[in-house]
N, CA, C and O atoms as a GROMACS GRO file, in nm:
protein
  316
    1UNK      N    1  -2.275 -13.125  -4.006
    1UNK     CA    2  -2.258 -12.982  -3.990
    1UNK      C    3  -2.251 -12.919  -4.129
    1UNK      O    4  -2.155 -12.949  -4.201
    2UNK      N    5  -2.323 -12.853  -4.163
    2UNK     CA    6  -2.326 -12.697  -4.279
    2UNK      C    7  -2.208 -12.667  -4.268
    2UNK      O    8  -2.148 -12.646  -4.162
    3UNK      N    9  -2.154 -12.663  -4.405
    3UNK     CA   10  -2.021 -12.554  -4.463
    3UNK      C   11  -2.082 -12.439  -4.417
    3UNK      O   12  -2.178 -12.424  -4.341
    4UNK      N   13  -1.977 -12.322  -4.500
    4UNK     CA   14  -2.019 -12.178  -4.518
    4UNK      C   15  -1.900 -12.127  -4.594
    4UNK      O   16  -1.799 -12.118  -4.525
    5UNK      N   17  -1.888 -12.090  -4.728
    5UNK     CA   18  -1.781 -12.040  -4.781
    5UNK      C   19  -1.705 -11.912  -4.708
    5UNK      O   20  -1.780 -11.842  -4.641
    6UNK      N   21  -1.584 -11.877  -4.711
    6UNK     CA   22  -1.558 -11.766  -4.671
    6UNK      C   23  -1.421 -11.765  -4.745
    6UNK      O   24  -1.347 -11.862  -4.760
    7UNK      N   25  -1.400 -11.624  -4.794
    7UNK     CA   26  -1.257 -11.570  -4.849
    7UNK      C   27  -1.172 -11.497  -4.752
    7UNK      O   28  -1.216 -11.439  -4.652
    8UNK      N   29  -1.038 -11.503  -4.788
    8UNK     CA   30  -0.956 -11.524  -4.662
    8UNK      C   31  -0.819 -11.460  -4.811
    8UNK      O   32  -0.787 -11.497  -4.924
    9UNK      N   33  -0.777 -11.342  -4.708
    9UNK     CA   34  -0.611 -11.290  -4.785
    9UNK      C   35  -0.537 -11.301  -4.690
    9UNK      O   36  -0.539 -11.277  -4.569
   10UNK      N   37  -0.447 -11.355  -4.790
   10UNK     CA   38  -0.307 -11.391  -4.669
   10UNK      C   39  -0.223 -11.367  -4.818
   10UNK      O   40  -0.261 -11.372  -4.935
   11UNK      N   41  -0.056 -11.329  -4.736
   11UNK     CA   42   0.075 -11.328  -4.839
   11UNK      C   43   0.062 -11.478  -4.949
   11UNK      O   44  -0.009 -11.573  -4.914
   12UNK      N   45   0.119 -11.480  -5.047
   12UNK     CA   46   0.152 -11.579  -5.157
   12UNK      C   47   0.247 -11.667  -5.094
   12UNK      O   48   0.245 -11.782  -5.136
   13UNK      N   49   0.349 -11.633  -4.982
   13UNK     CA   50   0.423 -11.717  -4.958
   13UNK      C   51   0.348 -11.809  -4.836
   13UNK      O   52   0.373 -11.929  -4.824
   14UNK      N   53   0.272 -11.753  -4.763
   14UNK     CA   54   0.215 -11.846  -4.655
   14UNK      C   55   0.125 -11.919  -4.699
   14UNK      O   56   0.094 -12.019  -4.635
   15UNK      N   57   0.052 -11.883  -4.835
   15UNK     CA   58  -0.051 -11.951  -4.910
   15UNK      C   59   0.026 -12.057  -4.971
   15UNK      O   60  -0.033 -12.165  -4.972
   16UNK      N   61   0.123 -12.056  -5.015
   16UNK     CA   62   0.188 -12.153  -5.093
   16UNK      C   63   0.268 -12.294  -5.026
   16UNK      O   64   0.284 -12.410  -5.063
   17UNK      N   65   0.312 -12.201  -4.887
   17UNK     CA   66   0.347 -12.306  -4.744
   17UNK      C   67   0.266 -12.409  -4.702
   17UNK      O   68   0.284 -12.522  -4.655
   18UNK      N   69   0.143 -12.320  -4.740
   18UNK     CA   70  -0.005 -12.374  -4.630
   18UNK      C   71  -0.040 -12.478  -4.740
   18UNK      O   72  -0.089 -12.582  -4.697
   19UNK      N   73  -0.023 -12.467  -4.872
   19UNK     CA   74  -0.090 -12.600  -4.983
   19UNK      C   75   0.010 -12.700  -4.992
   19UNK      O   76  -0.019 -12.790  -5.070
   20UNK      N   77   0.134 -12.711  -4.927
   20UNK     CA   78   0.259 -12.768  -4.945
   20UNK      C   79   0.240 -12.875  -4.766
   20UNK      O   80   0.277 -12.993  -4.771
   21UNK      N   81   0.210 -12.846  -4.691
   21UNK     CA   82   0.203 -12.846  -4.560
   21UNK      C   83   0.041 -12.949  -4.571
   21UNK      O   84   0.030 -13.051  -4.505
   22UNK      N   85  -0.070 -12.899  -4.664
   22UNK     CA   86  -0.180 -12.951  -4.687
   22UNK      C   87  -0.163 -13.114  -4.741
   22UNK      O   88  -0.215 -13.214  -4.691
   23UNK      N   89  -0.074 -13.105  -4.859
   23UNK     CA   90  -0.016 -13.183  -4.925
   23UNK      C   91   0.043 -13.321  -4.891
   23UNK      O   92   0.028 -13.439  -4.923
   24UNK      N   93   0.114 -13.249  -4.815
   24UNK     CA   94   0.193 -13.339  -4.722
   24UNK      C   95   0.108 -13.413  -4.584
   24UNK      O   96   0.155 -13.508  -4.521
   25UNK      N   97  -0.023 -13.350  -4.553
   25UNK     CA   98  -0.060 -13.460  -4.442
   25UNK      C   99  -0.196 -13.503  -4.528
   25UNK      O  100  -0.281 -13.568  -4.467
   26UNK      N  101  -0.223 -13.464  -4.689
   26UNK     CA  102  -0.294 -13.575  -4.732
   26UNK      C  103  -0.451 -13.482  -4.730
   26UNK      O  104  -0.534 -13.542  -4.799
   27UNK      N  105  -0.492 -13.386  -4.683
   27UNK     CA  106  -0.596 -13.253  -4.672
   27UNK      C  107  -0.608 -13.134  -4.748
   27UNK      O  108  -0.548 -13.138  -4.856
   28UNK      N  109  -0.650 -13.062  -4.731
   28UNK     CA  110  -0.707 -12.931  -4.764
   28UNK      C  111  -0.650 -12.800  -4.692
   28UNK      O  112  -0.668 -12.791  -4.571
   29UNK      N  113  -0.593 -12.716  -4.748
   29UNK     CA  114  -0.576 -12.627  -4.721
   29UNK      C  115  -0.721 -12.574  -4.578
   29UNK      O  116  -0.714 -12.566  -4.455
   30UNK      N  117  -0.827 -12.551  -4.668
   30UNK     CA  118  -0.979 -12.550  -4.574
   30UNK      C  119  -0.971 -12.623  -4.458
   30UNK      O  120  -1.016 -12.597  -4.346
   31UNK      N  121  -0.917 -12.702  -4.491
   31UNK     CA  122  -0.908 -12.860  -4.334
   31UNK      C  123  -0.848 -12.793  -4.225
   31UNK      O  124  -0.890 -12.762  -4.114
   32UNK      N  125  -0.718 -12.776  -4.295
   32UNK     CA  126  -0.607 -12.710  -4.215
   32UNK      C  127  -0.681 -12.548  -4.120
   32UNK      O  128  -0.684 -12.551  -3.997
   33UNK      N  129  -0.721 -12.450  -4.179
   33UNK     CA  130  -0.778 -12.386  -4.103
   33UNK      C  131  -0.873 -12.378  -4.084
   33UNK      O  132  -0.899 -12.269  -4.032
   34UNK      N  133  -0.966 -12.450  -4.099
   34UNK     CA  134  -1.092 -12.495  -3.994
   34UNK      C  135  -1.061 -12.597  -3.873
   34UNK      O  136  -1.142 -12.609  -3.781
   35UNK      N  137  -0.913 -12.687  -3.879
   35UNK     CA  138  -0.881 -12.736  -3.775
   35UNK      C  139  -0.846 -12.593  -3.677
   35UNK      O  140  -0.915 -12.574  -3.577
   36UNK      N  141  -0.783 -12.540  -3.697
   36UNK     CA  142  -0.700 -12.424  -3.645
   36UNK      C  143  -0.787 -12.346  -3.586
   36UNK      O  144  -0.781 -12.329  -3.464
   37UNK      N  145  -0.866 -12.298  -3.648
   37UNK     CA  146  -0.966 -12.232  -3.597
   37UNK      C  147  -1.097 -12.290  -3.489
   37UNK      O  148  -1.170 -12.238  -3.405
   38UNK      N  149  -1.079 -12.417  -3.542
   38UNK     CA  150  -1.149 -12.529  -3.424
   38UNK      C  151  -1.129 -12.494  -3.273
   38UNK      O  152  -1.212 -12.469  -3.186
   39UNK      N  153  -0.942 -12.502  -3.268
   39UNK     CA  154  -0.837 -12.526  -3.131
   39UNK      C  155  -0.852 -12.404  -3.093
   39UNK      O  156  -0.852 -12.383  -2.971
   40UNK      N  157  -0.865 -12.304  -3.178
   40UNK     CA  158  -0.862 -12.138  -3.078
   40UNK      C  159  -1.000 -12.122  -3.071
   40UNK      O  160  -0.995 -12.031  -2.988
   41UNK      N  161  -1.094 -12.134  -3.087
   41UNK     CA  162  -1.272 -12.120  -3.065
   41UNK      C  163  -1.269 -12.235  -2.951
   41UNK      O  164  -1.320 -12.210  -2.842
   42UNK      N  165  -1.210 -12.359  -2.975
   42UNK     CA  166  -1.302 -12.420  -2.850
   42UNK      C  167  -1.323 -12.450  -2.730
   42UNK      O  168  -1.360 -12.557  -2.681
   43UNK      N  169  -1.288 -12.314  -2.666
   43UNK     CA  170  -1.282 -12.261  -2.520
   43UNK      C  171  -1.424 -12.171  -2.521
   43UNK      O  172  -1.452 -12.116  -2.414
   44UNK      N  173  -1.498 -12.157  -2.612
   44UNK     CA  174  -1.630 -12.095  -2.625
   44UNK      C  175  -1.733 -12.108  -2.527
   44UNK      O  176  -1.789 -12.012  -2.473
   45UNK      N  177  -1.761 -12.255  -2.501
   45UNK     CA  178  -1.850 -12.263  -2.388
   45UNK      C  179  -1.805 -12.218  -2.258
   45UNK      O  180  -1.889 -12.174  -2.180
   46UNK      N  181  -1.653 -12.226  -2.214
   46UNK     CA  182  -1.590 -12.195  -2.090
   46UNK      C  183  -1.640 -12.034  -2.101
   46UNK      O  184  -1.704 -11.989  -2.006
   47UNK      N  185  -1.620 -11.972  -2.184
   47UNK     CA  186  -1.562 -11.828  -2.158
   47UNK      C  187  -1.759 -11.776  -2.129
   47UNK      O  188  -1.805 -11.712  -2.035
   48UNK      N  189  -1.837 -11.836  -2.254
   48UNK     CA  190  -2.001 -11.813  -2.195
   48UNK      C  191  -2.049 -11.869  -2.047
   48UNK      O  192  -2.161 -11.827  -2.019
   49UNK      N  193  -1.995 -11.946  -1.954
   49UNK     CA  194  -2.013 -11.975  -1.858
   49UNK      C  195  -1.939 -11.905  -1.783
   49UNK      O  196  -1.998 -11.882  -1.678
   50UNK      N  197  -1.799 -11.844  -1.788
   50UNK     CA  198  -1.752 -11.781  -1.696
   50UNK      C  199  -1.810 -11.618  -1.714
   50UNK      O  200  -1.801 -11.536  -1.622
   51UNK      N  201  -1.881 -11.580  -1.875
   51UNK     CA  202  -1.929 -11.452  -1.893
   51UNK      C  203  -2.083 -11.502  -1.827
   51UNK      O  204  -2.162 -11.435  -1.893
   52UNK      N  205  -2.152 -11.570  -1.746
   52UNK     CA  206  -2.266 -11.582  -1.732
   52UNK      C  207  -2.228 -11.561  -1.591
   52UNK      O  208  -2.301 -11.478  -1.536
   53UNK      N  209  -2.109 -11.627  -1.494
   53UNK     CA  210  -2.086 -11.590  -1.408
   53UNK      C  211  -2.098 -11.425  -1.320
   53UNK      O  212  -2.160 -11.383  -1.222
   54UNK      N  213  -1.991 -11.363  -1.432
   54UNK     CA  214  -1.958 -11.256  -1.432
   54UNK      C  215  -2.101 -11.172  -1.406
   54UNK      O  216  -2.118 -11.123  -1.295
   55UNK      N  217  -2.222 -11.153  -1.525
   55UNK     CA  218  -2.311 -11.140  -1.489
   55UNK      C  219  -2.367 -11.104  -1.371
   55UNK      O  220  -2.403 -10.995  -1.326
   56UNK      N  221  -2.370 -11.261  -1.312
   56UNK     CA  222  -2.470 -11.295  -1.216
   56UNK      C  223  -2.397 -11.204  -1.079
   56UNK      O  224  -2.487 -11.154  -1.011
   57UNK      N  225  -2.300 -11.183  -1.041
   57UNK     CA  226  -2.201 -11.105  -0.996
   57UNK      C  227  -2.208 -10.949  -0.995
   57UNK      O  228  -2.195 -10.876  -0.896
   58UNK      N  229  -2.235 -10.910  -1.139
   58UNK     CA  230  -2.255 -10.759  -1.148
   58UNK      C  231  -2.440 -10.752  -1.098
   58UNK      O  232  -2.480 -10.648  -1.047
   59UNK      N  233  -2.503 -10.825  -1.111
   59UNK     CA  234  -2.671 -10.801  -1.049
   59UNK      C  235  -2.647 -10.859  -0.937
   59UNK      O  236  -2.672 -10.754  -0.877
   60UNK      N  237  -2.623 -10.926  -0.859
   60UNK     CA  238  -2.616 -10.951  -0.725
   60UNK      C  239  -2.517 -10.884  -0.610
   60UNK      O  240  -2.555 -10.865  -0.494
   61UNK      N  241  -2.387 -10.851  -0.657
   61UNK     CA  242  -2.335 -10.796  -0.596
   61UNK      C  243  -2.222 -10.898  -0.534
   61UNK      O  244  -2.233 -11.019  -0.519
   62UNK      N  245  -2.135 -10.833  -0.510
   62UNK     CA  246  -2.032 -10.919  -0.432
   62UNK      C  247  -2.027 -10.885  -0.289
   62UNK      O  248  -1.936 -10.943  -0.230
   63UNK      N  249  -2.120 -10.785  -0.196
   63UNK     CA  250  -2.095 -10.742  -0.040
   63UNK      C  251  -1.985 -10.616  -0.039
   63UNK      O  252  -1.960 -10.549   0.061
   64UNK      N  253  -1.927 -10.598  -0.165
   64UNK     CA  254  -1.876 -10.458  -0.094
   64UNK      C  255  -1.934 -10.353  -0.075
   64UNK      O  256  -2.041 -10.328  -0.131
   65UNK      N  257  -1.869 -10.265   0.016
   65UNK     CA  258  -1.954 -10.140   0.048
   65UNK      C  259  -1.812 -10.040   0.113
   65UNK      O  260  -1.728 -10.060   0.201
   66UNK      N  261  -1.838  -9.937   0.024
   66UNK     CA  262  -1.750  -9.845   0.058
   66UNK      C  263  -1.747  -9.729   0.193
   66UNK      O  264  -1.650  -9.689   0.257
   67UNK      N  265  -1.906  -9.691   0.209
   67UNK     CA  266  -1.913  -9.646   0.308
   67UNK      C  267  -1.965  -9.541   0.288
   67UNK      O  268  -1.961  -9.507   0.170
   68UNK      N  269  -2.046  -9.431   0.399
   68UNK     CA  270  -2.166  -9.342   0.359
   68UNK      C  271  -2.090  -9.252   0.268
   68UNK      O  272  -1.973  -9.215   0.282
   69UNK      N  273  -2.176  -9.221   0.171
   69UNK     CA  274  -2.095  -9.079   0.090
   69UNK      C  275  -2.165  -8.920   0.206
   69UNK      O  276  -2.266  -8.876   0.261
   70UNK      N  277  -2.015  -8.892   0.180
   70UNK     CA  278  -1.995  -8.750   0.275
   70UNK      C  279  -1.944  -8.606   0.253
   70UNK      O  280  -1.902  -8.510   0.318
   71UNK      N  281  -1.982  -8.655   0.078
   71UNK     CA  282  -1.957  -8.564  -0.053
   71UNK      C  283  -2.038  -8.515  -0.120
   71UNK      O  284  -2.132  -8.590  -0.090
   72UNK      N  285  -2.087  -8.434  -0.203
   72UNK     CA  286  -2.200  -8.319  -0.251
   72UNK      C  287  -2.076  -8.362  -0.387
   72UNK      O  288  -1.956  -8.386  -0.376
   73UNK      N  289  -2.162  -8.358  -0.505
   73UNK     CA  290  -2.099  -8.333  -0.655
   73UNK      C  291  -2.048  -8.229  -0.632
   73UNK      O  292  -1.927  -8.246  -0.640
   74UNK      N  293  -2.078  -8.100  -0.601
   74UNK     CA  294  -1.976  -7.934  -0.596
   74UNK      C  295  -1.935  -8.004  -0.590
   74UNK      O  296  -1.900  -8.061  -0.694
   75UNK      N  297  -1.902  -8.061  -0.457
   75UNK     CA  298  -1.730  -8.057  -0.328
   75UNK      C  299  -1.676  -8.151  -0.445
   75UNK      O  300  -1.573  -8.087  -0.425
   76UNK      N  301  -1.647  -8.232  -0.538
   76UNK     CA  302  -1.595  -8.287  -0.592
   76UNK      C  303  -1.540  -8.213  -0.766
   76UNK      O  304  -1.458  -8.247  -0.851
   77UNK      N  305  -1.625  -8.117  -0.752
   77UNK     CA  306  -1.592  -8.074  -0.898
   77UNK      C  307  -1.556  -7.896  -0.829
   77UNK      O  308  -1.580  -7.794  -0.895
   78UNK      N  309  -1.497  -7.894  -0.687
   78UNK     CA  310  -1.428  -7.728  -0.697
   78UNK      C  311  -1.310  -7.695  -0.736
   78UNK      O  312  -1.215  -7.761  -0.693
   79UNK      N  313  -1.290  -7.606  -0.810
   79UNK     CA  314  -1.157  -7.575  -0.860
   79UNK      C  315  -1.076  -7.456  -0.808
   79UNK      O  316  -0.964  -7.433  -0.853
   0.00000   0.00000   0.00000
């Protein structure tokens, strides 16, 4: 897999946590939130399959039906 640089601001104290925390399991600061960012992205394919669902739903229809309209735009906009 291709890197891709990216710059990233955060406080001095969480930056300094985060190289201390890096340190300590032997990694990269980078490691650390590209793991992180791994665990919250990788529900990606779920959410494109349940948005493909959704879709298929809004063009087909689900069977409801409200019932004849028995309203004129006026009758809805008289004041």
């Amino acid at each position: 897999m291709t890197t891709k640089n990216i710059t990233l601001s955060m406080p001095e104290e969480l930056v300094r946590r985060a190289k201390v925390l890096a340190a300590q399991r032997d990694t990269s600061v980078s490691a650390l939130v590209a793991q992180l960012l791994e665990e919250l992205v990788g529900d990606v394919p779920h959410y494109d399959q349940a948005w493909a669902e959704e879709e298929s739903l809004m063009a087909d229809g689900i069977g409801l039906r409200v019932g004849d309209i028995t309203w004129t735009r006026d009758d809805l906009h008289i004041r």
